[in-house]
C-alpha positions as CSV (number, residue, x, y, z in Angstrom):
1,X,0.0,0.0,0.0
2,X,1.0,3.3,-0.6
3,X,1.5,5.5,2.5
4,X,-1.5,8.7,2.8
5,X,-0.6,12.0,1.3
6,X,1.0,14.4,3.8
7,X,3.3,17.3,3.9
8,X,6.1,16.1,6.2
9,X,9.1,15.8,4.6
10,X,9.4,12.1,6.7
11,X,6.6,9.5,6.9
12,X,8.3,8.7,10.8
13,X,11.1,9.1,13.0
14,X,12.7,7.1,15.2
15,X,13.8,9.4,18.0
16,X,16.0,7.5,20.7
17,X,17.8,5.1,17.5
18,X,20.8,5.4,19.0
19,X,19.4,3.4,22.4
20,X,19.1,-0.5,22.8
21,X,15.0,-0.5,21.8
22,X,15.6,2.0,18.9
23,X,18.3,0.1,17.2
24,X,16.0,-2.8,17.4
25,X,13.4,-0.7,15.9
26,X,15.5,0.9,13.2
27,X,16.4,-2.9,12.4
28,X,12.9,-3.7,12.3
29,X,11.9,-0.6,9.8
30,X,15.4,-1.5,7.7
31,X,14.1,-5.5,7.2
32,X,10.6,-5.3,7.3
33,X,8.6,-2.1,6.2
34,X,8.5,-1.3,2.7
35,X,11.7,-0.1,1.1
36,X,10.3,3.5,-0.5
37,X,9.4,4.5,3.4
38,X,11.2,8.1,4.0
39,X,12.2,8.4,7.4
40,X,15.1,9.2,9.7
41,X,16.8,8.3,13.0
42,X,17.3,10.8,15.4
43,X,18.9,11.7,18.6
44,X,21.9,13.7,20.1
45,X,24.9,11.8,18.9
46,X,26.1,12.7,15.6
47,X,28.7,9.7,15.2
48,X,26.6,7.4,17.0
49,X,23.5,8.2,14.4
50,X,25.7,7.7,11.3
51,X,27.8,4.8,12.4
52,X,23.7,2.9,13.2
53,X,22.6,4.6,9.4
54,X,25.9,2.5,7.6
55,X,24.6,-0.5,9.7
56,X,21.3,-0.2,8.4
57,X,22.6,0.1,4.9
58,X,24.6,-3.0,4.9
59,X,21.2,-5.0,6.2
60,X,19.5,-3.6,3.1
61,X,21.5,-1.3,0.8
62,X,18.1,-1.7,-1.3
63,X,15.9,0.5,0.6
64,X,15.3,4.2,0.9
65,X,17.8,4.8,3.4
66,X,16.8,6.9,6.5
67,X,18.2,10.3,7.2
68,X,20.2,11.7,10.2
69,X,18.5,14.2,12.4
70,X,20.3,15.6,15.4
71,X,17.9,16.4,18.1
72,X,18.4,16.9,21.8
73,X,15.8,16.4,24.4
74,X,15.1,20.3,24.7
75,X,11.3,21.5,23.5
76,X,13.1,23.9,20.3
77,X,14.8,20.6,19.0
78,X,11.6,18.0,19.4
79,X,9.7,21.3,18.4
80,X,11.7,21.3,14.8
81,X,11.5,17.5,14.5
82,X,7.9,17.2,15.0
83,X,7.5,19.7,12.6
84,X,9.5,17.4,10.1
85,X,7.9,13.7,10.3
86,X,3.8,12.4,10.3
87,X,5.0,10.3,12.9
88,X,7.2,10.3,15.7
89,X,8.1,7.4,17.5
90,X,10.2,7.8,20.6
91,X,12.4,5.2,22.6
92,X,13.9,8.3,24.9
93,X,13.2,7.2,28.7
94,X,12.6,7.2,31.3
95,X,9.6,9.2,30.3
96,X,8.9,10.9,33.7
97,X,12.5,12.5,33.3
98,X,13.2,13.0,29.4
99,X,9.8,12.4,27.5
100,X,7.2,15.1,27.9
101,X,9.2,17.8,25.1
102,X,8.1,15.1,22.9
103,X,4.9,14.5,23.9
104,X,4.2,18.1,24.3
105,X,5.6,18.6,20.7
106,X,3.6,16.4,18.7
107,X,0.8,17.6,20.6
108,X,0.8,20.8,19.6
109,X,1.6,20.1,16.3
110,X,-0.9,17.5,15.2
111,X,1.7,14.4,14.7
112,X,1.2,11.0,15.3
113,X,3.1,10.0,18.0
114,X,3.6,6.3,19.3
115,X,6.1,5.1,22.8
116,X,7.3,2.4,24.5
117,X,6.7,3.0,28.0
118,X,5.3,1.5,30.9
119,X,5.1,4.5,33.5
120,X,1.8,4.7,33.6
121,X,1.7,7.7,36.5
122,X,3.5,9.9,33.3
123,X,0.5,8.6,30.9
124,X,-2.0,10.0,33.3
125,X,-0.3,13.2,33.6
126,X,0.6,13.4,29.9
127,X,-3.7,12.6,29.3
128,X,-4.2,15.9,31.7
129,X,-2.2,18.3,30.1
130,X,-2.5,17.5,26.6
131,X,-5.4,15.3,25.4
132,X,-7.4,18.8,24.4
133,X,-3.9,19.9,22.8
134,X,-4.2,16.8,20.8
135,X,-7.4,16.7,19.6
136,X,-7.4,20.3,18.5
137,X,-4.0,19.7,16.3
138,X,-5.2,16.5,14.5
139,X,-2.4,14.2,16.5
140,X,-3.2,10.3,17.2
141,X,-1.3,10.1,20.2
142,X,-0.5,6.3,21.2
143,X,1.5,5.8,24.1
144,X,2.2,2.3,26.0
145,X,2.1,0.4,22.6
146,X,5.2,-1.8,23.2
147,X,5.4,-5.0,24.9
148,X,4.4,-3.6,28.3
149,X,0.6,-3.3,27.7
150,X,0.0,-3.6,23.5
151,X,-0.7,-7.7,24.0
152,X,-3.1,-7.5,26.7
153,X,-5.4,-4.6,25.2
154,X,-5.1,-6.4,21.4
155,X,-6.4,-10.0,23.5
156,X,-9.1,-7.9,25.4
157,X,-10.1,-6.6,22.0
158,X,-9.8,-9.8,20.5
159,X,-12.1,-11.4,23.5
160,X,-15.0,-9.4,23.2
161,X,-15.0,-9.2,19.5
162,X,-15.0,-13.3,19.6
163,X,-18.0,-12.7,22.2
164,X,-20.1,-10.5,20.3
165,X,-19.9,-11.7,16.9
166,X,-20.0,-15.6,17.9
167,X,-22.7,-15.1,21.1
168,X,-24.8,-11.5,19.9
169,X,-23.5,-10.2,23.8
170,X,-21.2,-7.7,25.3
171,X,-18.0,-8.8,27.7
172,X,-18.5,-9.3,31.5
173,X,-15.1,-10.0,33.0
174,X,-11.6,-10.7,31.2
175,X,-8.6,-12.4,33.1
176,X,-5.4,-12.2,30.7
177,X,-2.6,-14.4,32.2
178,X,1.1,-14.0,31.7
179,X,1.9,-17.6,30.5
180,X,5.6,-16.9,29.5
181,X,7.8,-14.1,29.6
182,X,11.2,-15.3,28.5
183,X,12.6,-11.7,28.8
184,X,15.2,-10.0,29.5
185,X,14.3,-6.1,30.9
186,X,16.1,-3.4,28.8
187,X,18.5,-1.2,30.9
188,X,16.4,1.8,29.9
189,X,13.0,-0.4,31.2
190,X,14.6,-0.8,34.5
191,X,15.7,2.8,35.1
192,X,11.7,3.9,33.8
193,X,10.5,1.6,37.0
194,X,13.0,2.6,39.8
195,X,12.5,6.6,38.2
196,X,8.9,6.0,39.9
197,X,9.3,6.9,42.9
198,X,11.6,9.6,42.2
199,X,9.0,11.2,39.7
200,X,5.6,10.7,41.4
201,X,4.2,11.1,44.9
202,X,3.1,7.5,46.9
203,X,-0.6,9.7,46.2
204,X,-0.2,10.6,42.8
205,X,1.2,6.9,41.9
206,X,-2.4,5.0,43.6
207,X,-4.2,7.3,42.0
208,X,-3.4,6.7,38.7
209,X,-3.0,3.4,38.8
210,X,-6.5,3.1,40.6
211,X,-9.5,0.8,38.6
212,X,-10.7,2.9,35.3
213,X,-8.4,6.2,36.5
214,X,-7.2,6.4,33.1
215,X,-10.7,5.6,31.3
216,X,-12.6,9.1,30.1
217,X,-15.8,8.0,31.0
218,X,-16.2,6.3,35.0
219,X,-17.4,2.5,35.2
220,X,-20.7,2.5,36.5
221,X,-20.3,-1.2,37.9
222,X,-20.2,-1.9,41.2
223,X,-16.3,-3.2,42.8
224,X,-15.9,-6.7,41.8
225,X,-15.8,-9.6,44.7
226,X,-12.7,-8.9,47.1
227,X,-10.1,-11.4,46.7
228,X,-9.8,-13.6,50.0
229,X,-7.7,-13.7,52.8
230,X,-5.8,-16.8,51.4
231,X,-5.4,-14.9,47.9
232,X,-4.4,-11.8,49.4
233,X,-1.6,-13.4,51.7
234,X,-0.1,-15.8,48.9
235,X,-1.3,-13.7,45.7
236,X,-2.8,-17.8,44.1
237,X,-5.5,-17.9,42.7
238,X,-7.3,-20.1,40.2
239,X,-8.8,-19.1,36.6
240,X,-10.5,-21.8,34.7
241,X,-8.6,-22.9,31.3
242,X,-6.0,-20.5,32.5
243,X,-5.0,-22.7,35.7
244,X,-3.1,-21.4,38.5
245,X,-1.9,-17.3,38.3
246,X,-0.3,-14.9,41.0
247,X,0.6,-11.4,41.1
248,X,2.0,-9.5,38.0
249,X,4.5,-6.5,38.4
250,X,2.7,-4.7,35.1
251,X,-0.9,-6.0,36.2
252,X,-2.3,-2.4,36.9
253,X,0.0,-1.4,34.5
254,X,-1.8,-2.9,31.7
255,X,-4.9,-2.6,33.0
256,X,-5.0,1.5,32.7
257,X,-4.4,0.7,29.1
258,X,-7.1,-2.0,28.4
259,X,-9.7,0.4,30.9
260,X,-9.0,3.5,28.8
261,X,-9.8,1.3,25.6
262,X,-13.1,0.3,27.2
263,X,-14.0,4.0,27.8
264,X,-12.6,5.5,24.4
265,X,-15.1,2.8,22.4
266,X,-17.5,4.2,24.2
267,X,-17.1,7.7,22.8
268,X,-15.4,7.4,19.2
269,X,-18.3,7.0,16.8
270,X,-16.9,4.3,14.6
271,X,-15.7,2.3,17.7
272,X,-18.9,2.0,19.8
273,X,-19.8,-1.1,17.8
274,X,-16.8,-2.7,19.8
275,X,-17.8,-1.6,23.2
276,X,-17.1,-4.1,25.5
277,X,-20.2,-3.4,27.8
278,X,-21.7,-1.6,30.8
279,X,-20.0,-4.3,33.0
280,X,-16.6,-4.7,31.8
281,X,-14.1,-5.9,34.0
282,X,-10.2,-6.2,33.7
283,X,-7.5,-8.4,35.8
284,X,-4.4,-9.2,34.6
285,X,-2.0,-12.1,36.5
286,X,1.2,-14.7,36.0
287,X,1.0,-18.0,35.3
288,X,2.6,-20.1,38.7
289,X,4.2,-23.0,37.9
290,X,3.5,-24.2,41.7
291,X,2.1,-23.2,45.1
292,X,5.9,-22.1,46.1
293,X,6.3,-20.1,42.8
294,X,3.3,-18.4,43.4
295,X,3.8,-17.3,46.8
296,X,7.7,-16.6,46.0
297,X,6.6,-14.5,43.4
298,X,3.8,-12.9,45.0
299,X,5.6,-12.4,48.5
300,X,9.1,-10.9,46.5
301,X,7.4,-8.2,44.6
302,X,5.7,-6.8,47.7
303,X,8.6,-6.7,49.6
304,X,10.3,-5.1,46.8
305,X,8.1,-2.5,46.2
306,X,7.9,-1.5,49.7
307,X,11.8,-1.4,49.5
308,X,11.5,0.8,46.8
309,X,8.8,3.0,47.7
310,X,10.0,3.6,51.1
311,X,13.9,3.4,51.1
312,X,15.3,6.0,48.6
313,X,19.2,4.2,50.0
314,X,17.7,1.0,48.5
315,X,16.4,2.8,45.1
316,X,20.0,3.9,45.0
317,X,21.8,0.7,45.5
318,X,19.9,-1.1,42.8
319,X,19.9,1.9,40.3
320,X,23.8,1.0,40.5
321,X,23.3,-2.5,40.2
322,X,20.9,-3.1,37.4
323,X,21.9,-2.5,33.9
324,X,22.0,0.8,32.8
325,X,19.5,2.9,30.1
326,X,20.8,2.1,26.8
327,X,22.0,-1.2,27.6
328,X,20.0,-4.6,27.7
329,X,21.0,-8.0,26.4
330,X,23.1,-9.1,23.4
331,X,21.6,-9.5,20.0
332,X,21.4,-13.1,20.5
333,X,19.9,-13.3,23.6
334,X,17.1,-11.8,22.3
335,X,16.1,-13.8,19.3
336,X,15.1,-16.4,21.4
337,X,13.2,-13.7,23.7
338,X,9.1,-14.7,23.6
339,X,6.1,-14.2,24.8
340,X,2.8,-15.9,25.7
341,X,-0.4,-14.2,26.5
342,X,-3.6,-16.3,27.5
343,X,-7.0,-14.8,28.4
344,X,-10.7,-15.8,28.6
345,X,-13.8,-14.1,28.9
346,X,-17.0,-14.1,30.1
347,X,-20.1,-12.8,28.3
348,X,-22.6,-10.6,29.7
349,X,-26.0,-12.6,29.8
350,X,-28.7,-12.8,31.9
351,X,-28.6,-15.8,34.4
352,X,-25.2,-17.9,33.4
353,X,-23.4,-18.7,30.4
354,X,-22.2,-22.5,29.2
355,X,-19.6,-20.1,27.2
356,X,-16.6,-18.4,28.0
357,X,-14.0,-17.1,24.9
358,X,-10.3,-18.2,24.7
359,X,-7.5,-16.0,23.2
360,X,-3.9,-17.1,23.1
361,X,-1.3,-15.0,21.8
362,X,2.7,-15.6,21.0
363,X,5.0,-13.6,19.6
364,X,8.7,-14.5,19.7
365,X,11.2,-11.0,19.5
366,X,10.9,-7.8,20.7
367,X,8.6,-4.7,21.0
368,X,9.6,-3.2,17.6
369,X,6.9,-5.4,16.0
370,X,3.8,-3.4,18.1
371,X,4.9,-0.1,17.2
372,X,6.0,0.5,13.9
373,X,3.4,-1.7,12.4
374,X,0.9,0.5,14.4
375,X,3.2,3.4,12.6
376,X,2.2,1.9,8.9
377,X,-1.5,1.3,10.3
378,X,-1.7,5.2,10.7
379,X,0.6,5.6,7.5
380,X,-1.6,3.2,5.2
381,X,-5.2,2.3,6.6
382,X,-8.4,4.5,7.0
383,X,-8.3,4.1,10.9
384,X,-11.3,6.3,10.9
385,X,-10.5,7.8,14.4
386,X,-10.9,11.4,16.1
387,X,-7.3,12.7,17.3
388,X,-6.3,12.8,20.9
389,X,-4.7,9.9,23.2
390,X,-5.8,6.4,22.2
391,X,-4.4,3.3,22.7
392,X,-3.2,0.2,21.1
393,X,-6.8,-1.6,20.4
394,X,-8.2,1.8,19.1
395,X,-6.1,0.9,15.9
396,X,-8.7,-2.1,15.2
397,X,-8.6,-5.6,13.6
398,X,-6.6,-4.2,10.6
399,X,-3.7,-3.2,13.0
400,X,-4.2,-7.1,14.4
401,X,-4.1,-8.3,11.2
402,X,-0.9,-6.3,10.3
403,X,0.7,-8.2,14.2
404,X,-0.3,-11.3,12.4
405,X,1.6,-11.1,9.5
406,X,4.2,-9.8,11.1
407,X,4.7,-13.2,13.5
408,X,2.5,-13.1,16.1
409,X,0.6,-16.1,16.5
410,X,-3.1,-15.4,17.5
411,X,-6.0,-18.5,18.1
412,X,-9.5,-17.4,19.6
413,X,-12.3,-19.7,20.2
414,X,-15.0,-20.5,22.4
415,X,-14.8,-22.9,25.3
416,X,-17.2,-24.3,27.5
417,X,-17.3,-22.0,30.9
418,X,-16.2,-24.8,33.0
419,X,-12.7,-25.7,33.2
């Protein structure tokens, strides 16, 4: 397909190719997108920039080549660039520190504009200041598209589309389980979550990570069922056809992403057909491969997060520990890096349902598949959206469809509700 008429001199720009995600991405775009794309890399590193662009040529000397853009994190420079390219796509973190000047800039200056974080407290913030900037320049604003919370929104989606196409009903409650993360955590990813506490008050960090708090529209539904006592203490718990799950690190994380879907479908005219319903719920958890695993698990990250939230010493100590921004593990190391995503769902019936939908996806690299193929969905498809802030499943089935031929692996069916 050809890419929409615009009058940027670049179709997108990686800002932040320089850093371990963006030369993944800039791989990505070099091998996989189509060879007449115009684009650039970017960041503050002359000789870093042009030693990644004769790389890139020597992985495919056929293509348009990208340019070289030298850009710091100061608003003039991501002022200029945004002015340049349709769509930005930015790998500078950690976003609470180095990432609104973008944001702000492609805001105000209605381009598209697609990141890889997981700091969901900046989202929230970034929603506040600009979404009205946004919708008043024309810019589809996309943040938290990359393997942080992009799989569990497009498997949500996925979910209640199975549910009202195969069963005429809208979604009750979805559970997405973690099945396998065999991944290693980018220097920069690390240094986004211990930034946390730094960047956000112990208030500011509930709040937006609270049920819906990222959603434009409230959910009307009444608090689901507390967990008990036994599920509280060990974080186990067991989800039929998923088995047993404990306690995620990115639960609430992802869940502000898949809650804002459910409230943006129900205000973007050619999305409310894909409302998930009145009484949509959202959990996310891990798979346990055992009672001890779960509780280890579950137990650790508490402990850890009190450590962090409470000890700045402790932030300190593992800040020098951990690998830092930029870094992250060799290239092959992550070829063999994959992913597996389950979830089921239930409809929303009177009385009970015999049925329950199934989703299972599995994709085996890294996050440079989510974003720049939501990058050509905005480039090449009608996406038939408002501007403003959106998320990953606002992009539709054609976006799906574009994951799918790009290697992940999706299966959705119907199962019978009891395990």
């Amino acid at each position: 397909m050809t890419p929409k008429k615009h009058n940027r001199q670049y179709d997108l720009v990686v800002f932040g190719a320089t850093g371990y995600t963006g030369v993944y991405i800039a791989e990505f775009i070099t091998n996989s997108l189509p060879t007449n794309l115009r684009w650039a890399i970017a960041g503050r590193s002359r000789s870093k920039l042009e030693k990644i662009a004769l790389d890139l040529k020597a992985l495919n000397p056929e293509r348009l080549q990208p340019d070289v853009e030298i850009c710091g994190l100061n608003g003039s420079d991501l002022e200029a660039l945004a002015r340049k390219t349709s769509i930005l796509i930015t790998t500078v973190g950690p976003y609470a520190v180095s990432g609104e000047h973008a944001f702000k800039a492609c805001a105000e200056n209605g381009t598209h504009y697609l990141d890889v974080t997981g700091e969901t407290p900046w989202v929230a913030r970034m929603i506040k200041k600009y979404e009205s900037t946004a919708q008043a320049s024309g810019a589809l604003m996309i943040p938290q598209i990359g393997i942080d919370s992009c799989l569990p929104d497009v498997v949500t989606y996925t979910l209640a589309s199975l549910i009202r196409t195969e069963l005429q009903a809208k979604t009750a409650d979805v559970t997405v389980s973690v099945y396998r993360l065999n991944a290693r955590p980018s220097g920069g990813t690390l240094a986004s979550a211990l930034g946390l506490f730094d960047s956000f008050s112990v208030k500011e960090l509930n709040q937006s990570l609270a049920p819906f708090a990222l959603s434009p529209l409230p959910n009307p539904r009444p608090p689901i069922k507390q967990p008990s006592l036994f599920t509280r203490l060990t974080g186990l718990r067991s989800v039929p056809h998923l088995g047993l799950q404990t306690t995620f690190i990115a639960g609430r994380t992802d869940a502000g992403i898949v809650e804002r879907t459910w409230g943006l479908f129900s205000l973007i005219p050619s999305r409310k057909q894909d409302f998930y319903g009145p009484r949509f719920t959202f959990a996310e958890y891990l798979k346990a491969s055992g009672w001890l695993d779960g509780i280890v698990k579950h137990v650790g990250l508490a402990v850890a997060g009190m450590l962090l939230m409470l000890l700045p010493p402790f932030r300190w100590l593992v800040k020098k520990l951990v690998t830092k921004p930029g870094d992250g593990p060799d290239k092959e190391a992550a070829k063999d890096e994959d992913i597996d995503y389950r979830g089921v769902a239930t409809p929303d019936l009177p009385g009970s349902s015999n049925k329950m939908a199934y989703c299972r996806a599995h994709y085996v690299g890294m996050t440079a598949l989510f974003v720049t193929q939501a990058a050509m969905t905005l480039l090449e498809d009608d996406v038939e959206l408002g501007p403003g802030i959106l998320t990953p499943a606002c992009l539709g089935q054609g976006y799906i469809d574009r994951l799918e031929t790009g290697g992940l692996k999706f299966e959705s069916r119907l199962l019978d509700s009891q395990a």
